[in-house]
N, C-alpha and C positions, 0 to 999 in steps of 0.2 A: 515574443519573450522580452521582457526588459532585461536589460544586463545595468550593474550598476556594478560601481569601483569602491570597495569600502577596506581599511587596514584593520590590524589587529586592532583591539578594542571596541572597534566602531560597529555598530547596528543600524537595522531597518527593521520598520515598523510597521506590520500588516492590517491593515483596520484595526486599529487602536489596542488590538489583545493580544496581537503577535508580536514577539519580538525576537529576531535572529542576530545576535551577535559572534561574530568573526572572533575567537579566543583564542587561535595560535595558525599561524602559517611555516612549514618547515618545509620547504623542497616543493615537490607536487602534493601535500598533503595540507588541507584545510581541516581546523577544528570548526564547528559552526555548533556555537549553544543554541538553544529554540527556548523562549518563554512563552507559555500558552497556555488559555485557559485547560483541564482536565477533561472537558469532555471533546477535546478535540486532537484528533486520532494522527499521530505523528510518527512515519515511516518511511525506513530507506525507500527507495525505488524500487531495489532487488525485491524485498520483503513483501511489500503493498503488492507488487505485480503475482507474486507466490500466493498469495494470498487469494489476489483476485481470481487467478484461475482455477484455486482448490475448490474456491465457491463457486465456479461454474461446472467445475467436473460434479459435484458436490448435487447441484440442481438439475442435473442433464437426466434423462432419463435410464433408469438401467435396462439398457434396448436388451442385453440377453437374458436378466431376468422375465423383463416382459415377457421375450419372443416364448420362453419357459413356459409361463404361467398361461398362455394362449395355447400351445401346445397340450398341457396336462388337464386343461377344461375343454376342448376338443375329444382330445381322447376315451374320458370320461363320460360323453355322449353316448 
């Protein structure tokens, strides 16, 4: 991880299209603006991780429908 030291108004520059500027610091609370191209997809931590996981409940298979649908073509026999 880099860690770097920047004050309010000062920014850092991500390959050329990022830009995070430090907008306000009050106590333990940082503002941080983000400038960035549109198709690039900017999210807390919290969020992006919720996210991630919906899409994997999301893809996973639905093991008791399946177990269902084997059972009522089975019986059907």
């Amino acid at each position: 991880m880099l860690v770097l030291t920047r004050k309010k108004g000062e920014s850092i520059i991500i390959q050329d299209q990022i830009e995070v500027t430090i907008l306000s610091v009050e106590g333990d609370t940082i503002k941080v603006g983000i400038s960035a191209p549109k198709h690039v997809d900017i999210f807390r931590k919290e969020v992006y991780l919720s996210i991630k996981e919906s899409n994997k409940e999301s893809a996973a298979p639905a093991t008791d429908d399946l177990n269902a649908l084997l059972e009522r073509l089975r019986s059907e026999k």
